[in-house]
N, C-alpha and C positions, 0 to 999 in steps of 0.2 A: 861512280865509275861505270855501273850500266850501260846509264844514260852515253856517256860517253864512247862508249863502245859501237852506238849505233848507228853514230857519225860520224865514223871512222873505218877505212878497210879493214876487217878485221882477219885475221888468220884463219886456218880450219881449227887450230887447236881451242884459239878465243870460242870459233863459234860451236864447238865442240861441249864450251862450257859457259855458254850465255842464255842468259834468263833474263826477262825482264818483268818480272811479276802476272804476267798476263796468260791469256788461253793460247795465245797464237801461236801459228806454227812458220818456221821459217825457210828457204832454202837461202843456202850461200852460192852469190853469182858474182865472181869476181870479184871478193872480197866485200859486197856487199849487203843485208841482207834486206830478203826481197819475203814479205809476209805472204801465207797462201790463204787466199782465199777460202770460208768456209763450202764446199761441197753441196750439192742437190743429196736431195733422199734418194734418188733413182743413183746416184753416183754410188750412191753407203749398200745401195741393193746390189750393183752390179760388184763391186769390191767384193762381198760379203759371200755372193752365190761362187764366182770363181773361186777364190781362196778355198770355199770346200771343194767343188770339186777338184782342185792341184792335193789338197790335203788326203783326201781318196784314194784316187792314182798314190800319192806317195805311199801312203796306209796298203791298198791293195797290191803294189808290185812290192814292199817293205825297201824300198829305195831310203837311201842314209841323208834324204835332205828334209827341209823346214820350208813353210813358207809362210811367210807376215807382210802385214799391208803396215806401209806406210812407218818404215823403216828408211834411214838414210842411205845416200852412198856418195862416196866422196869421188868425183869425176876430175879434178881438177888440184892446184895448187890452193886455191882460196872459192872453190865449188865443193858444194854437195847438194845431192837433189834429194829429194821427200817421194820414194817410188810408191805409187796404191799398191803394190802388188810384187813381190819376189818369193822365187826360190831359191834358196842359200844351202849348200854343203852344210850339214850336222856339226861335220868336227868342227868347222870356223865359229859354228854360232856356239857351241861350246867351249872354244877357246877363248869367243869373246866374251860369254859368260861369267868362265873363272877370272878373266883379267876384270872385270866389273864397268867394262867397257860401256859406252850409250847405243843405244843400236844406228851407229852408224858406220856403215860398213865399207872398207877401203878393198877389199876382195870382190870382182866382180861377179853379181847373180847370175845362177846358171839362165834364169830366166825373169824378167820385167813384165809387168802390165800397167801400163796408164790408162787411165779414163778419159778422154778428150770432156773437158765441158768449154761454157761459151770461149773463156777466158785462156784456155789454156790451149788452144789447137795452133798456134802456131809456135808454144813451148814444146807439149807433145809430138808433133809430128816434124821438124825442125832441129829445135837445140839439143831436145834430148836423143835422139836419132842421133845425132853425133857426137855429140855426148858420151852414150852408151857405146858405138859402134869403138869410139875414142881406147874407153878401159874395157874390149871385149868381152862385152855382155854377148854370150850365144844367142839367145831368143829375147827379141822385143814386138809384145803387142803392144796394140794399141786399139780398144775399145772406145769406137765412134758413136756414140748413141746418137748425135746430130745427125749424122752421114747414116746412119743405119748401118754401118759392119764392123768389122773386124780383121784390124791389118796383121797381119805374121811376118816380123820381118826375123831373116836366117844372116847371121855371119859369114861371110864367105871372103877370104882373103881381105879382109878387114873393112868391109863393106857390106850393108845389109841389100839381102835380094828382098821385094816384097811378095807378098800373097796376099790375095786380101777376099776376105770370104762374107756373105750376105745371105739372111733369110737361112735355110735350111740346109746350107751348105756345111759337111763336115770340116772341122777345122784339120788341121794340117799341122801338126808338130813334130821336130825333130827331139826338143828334151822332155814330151809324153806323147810319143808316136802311138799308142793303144788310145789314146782318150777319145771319147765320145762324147763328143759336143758341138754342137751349132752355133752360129754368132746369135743365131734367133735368140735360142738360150739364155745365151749370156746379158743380151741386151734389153732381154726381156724378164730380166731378175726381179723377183718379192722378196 
């Protein structure tokens, strides 16, 4: 039945609860699924270094949200993407918690991060751009390590404005307007 399943549109609920024995990870694009490629090390640095400092800022203002790399979120009818990077409301991921839900999340992130690698920059800055803007995601980066920067795109009547910041330039956030951070920083994660 697996098997079958993989050559076949599958629903969100199928793909909510499909396994194929293996390490892979998938997203759902139109009812089909679409395997992600394994990651650069520099990708696993750059995930790893933001994700603290979002977890910081949250710690430091004591703000009621969470944030986890590489959680789902369901954009569509027969879509869900694989985010590196979110911040999610407390009570939803506790709600989803008690329900024993997978982390894939139908409530949109107050905030997204992608990592652009070779393979993904026209999903990155593209699909998921509309994607996100689609189920009002407020803040989506997008970390360029190719390009050198770091895009801030803001919701505004349901389209993102961008900003897009390089080298030593402070970043610019509306859902962590105190943070201190650079794209230098970020894209230059150990």
């Amino acid at each position: 039945m697996v098997a079958n399943l993989a050559h076949r549109l599958l629903s969100f609920e199928e793909y909510l609860a499909y396994g194929d024995d293996t390490d892979n990870r998938y997203e759902l694009v139109d009812g089909v699924l679409v395997a992600m490629t394994p990651p650069l090390i520099s990708h696993f640095d750059i995930a790893k270094f933001t994700e603290h400092c979002f977890d910081q800022e949250i710690q430091r203002l004591n703000l009621p949200w969470r944030c986890y790399r590489e959680a789902g979120l369901r954009v569509g009818v027969r879509k869900s993407r694989i985010m590196d990077i979110c911040v999610v409301e407390k009570e939803y991921v506790d709600a989803l918690r008690a329900s024993g839900s997978v982390a894939v999340f139908e409530n949109a992130p107050k905030l997204i991060v992608e990592i652009v690698s070779p393979e993904s920059i026209r999903r990155d800055y593209r699909h998921k751009r509309s994607e996100y803007a689609a189920v009002e995601v407020p803040e989506y980066w997008i970390a360029d390590p190719l390009a050198n920067k770091v895009s801030v795109l803001s919701l505004d009547d349901g389209l993102y404005e961008i900003r897009e910041f390089t080298g030593s330039q402070l970043i610019v956030s509306r859902i962590f307007p105190e943070l201190d951070l650079t794209a230098e920083r970020i894209l230059d994660a150990e």
